[in-house]
N, C-alpha and C positions, 0 to 999 in steps of 0.2 A: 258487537262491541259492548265492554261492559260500562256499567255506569258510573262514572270517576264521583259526581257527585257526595259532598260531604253535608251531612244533614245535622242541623242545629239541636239542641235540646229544647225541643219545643212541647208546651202543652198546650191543652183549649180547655180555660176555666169558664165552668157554666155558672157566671153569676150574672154578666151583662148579656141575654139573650134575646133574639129577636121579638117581640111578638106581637099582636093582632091586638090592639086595644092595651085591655087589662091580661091580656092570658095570651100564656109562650105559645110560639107559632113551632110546633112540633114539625111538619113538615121542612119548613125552613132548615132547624135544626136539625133534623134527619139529612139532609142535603150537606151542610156544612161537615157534620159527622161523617158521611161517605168520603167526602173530597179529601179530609183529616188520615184518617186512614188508610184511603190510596194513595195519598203521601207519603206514608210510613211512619208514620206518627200515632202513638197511643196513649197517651198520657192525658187522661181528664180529670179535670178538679173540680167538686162542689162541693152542697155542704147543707146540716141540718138545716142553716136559718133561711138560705137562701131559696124564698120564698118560689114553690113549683118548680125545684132545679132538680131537685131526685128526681122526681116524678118524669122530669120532661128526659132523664139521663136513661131511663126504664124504655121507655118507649122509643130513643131514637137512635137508642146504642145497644144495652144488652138484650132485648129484645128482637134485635136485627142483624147480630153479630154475635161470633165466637164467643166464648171468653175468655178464651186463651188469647185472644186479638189483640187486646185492650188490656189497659192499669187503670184502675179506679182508687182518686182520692175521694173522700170528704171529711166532715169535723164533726167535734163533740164541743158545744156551745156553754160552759157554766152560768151563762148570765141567761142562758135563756130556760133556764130550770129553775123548778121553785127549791127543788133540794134533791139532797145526795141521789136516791134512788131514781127520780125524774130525770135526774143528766146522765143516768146510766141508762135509764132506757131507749135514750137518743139512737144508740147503735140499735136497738133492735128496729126502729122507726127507720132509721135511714133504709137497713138491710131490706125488709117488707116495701119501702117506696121507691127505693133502686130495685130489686130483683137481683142482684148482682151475688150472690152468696158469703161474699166474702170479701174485704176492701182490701186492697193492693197498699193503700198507704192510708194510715187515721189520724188525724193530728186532733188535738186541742187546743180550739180557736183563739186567736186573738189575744195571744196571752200578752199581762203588760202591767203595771204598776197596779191601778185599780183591781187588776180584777186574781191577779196569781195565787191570793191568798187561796181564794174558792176553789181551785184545782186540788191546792190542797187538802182543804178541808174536807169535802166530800169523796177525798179519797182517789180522783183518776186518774192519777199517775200509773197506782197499782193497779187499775181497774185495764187500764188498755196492756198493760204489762201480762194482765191476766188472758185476756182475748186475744193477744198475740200466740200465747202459748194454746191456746184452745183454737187455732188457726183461724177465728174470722176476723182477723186481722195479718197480714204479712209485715209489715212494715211501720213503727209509728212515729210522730216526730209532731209539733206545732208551730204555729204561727205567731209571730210577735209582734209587737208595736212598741218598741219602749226603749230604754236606755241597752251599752253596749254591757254595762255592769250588770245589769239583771241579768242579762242573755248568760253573761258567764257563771253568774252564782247558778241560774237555771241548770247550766250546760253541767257543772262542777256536780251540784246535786243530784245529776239525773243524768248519767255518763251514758247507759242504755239507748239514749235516745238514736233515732236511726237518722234522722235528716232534722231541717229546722227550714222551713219556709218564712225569706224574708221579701220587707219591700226595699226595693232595688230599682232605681232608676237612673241617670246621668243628673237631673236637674238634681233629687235627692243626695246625691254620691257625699256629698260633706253638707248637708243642710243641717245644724245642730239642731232641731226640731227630729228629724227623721233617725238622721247618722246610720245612713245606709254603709256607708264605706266600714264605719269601727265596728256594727254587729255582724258585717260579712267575715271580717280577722278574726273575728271575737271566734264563731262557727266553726271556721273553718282552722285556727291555731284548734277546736278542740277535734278536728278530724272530721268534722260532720260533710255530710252532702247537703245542697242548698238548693230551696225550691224558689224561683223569684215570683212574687209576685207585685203586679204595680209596673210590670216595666215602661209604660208607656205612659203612667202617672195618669189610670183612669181615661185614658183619650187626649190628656192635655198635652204633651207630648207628638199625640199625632197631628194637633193642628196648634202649632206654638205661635208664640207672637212674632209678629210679621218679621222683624230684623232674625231673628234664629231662623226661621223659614227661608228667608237671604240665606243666611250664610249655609244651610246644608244644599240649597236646592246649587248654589255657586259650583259647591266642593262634588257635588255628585249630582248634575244634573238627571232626572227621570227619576231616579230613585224616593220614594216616600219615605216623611218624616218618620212615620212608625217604623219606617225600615232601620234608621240609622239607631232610634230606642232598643228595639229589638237587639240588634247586630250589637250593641254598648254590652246589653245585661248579657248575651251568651258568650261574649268575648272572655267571660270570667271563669276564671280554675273551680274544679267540684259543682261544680252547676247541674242538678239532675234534670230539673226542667223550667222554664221559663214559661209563665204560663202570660195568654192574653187572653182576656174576656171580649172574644170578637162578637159583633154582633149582627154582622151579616154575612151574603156570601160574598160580600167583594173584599171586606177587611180580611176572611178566611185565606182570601186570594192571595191578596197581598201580602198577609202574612206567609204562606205558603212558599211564595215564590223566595221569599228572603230565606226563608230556613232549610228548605229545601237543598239548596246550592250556597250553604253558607261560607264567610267569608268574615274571620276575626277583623275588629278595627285593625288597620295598620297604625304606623306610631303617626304619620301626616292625617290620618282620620282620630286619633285617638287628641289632635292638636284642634282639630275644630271643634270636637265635644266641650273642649276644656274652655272654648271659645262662647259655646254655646250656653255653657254654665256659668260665665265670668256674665253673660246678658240675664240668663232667668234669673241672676245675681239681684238684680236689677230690677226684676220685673216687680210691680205694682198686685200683679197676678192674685188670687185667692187661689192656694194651693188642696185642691177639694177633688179628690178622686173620684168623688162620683158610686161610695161603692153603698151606701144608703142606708148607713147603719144608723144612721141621727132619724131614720125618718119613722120606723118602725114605732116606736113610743111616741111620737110627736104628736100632745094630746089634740092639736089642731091642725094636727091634718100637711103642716105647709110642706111642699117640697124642695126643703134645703139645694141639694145639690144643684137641682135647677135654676133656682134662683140666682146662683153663684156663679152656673157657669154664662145664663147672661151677663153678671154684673161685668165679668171675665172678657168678655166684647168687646168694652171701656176700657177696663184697668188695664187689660196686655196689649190690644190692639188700637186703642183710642176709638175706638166704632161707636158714636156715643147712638144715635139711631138704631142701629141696629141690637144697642142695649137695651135700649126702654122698650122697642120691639118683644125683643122674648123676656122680659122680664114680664109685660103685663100677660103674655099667652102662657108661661109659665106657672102667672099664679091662677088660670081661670079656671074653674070649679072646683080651686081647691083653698086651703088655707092662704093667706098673704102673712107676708113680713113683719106687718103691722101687727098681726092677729097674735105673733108670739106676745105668753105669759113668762117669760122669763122661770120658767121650768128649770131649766138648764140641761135635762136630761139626755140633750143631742151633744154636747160638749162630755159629759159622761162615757156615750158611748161611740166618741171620735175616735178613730185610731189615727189619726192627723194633728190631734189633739189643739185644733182649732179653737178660739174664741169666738165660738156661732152667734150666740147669743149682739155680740159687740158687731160681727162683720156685717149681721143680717140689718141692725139700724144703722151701718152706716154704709151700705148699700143703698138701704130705702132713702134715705135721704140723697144721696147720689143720683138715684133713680128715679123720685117723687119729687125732689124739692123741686 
C-alpha cells in the first residue's frame, strides 16, 4: 500500500541547537539530522554568524550523508565584516566550516533599514550574482526585517533574486512592527518563493499564554501548540520551506509528525487563529524571539533574551513567582539588567526592532522592585 501521506515544506534551522553547557551537543544533533531525513525532509539552514552552527552542520550532516541527500542554506553577514573584501570571504569560511562544496541556497542576512546600504556598498549583490555563475552557489535570495516598501524597492532593483526568506508567524500576520502579511504580497506579487522563518515566534508560540493555549488545546485537543504555528505558516502559497530551530529530539518529533502528514488550516481553524491573534492582540507579552543577535556585542555580557523570556512568565501568564524565579537564574554568572550602559547596540542589531534598552529597566523594576 502506497503512502497517501502529504508532506509539508518543512525545514531544520540550525540556529537554536541543543547543547552540553556552552558547546553544541553534536551527537544530539546527529540524531535529530537522522530522524529529519528519514522523514524526507532536506532542507537546512544556517549561517555565518551563528556561532558553531557550520561547524556542527559538517559533522552531523555532510559528513554522514550524501550530498545529493540534502539542501544546504546559510548567509553572508555585512555587519559582521569590517569591509568589502572581509564580507566576501565569509563564503569561503562558511564552505571550509561546512565541508559541503557548494550552498544549495545563499542569502544576505538580515537585511533592513539600518543596514541595506552596506550590501550595497561593498558590492554583494554582484558578488553572490557572481558565485552563482561560478556554481558555489545554486540559488541566492535574503532575509529581511523591515518595512513592505523596502522589500519592494529591494525586490524591483534586484529582479534576479531567487527566493526571499521571511518572518512569518500567526501572532506576526498584521503586527505593524513586524508586517509579516504586506512583505509576504509584497514577495510573492513579485513572483518570489518564500522561506519562513520565525514560525513559531522563537518558541513563544509553542508555549503561548494560557487563554490562547485554551483556545487551541479546546479546537484540537492532543494536538501541540507548535503544531497549529507550523500548520498557519505552511498553509501559505509559494512557501519553499518553513524552517524551525528545533532544539531537541522531542520538538524534532513533534515537528515531524505535523509535517509529515500535513493538513492546510481549514477555514473553522483558520477562525481560531484569527481568535488567537485578536488575544496576543492583547498580550502584555515582550515579543523577543529568542534569536541572540542583541547579545553578541553586549559589552556586559547580560543575556537579553533570557531575561525577557522570564519577565514573559508575568506579562502573558501572570506567574509572578515563577518570574523572579528565572529571572535571578537567568542572570547568574553573567551580566544583570542593571549592569546595562545604555550602549544601545542590542536595539541596533534587533531584527524585532525592540526598545531593549526601556524593556530591560522596566522589567528590573517589575522584577526587583
Amino acid at each position: 500500500m502506497s503512502d497517501c501521506k502529504t508532506k509539508g515544506p518543512f525545514g531544520f534551522g540550525l540556529m537554536r541547537l541543543p547543547k552540553n553547557g556552552e558547546v553544541i551537543d553534536v551527537d544530539q544533533v546527529s540524531e535529530m539530522v537522522d530522524r529529519f531525513l528519514a522523514a524526507g525532509f532536506t532542507y537546512f539552514d544556517t549561517a555565518y554568524v551563528y556561532n558553531g552552527s557550520e561547524e556542527a552542520a559538517r559533522k552531523a550532516l555532510v559528513e554522514r550523508h550524501p550530498r545529493q541527500s540534502y539542501t544546504l542554506a546559510t548567509k553572508l553577514n555585512a555587519g559582521a565584516a569590517k569591509d568589502a573584501e572581509d564580507a566576501r570571504n565569509q563564503l569561503e569560511t562558511s564552505l571550509q566550516r561546512t565541508g559541503a562544496g557548494y550552498f544549495d541556497y545563499y542569502l544576505l542576512h538580515a537585511v533592513m533599514e539600518k543596514n541595506y546600504r552596506k550590501y550595497d556598498e561593498y558590492g554583494l549583490w554582484d558578488f553572490v550574482k557572481e558565485q552563482k555563475a561560478a556554481g558555489k552557489i545554486r540559488h541566492y535570495g535574503f532575509s529581511f526585517h523591515d518595512t513592505p516598501q523596502l522589500l519592494d524597492r529591494l525586490l524591483t532593483e534586484h529582479p534576479d533574486v531567487d527566493f526571499v526568506q521571511l518572518q512569518i508567524n500567526y501572532a506576526d500576520w498584521d503586527n505593524p512592527e513586524v508586517q509579516s502579511r504586506a512583505n509576504y504580497e509584497v514577495a510573492r506579487r513579485h513572483g518570489k518563493q518564500v522561506v519562513i522563518m520565525e514560525p513559531v515566534k522563537g518558541g513563544n508560540l509553542a508555549n503561548p499564554p494560557e487563554e490562547v493555549r485554551r483556545l487551541l488545546e479546546s479546537a484540537r485537543p492532543g494536538a501541540s501548540c507548535a503544531s497549529w504555528a507550523l500548520r498557519f505558516a505552511a498553509s501559505l502559497d509559494g512557501v519553499l520551506a518553513v524552517l524551525s530551530g528545533m532544539s531537541d529530539v522531542a520538538q524534532m518529533e513533534d515537528n515531524l509528525a505535523t509535517m509529515s502528514d500535513f493538513h492546510p488550516l481549514d477555514e473553522a481553524e483558520q477562525k481560531i487563529i484569527q481568535q488567537a491573534q485578536v488575544i496576543l492582540g492583547h498580550s502584555a507579552a515582550i515579543p523577543c524571539t529568542a534569536c541572540h543577535y542583541c547579545t553578541g556585542g553586549c559589552p556586559e555580557q547580560i543575556p537579553i533574551p533570557e531575561l525577557f523570556a522570564a519577565a514573559n512568565r508575568q506579562l502573558a501568564n501572570g506567574r509572578m513567582a515563577e518570574a523572579k524565579a528565572a529571572w535571578q537564574a537567568a542572570g547568574e554568572g553573567r551580566g544583570k539588567a542593571s549592569d546595562c550602559i545604555l550602549c544601545r547596540q542590542c536595539e541596533n542589531a534587533c531584527p524585532q526592532h525592540l526598545p531593549v534598552t526601556d524593556l530591560l529597566k522596566q522589567c528590573t523594576q517589575l522584577l526587583e522592585g
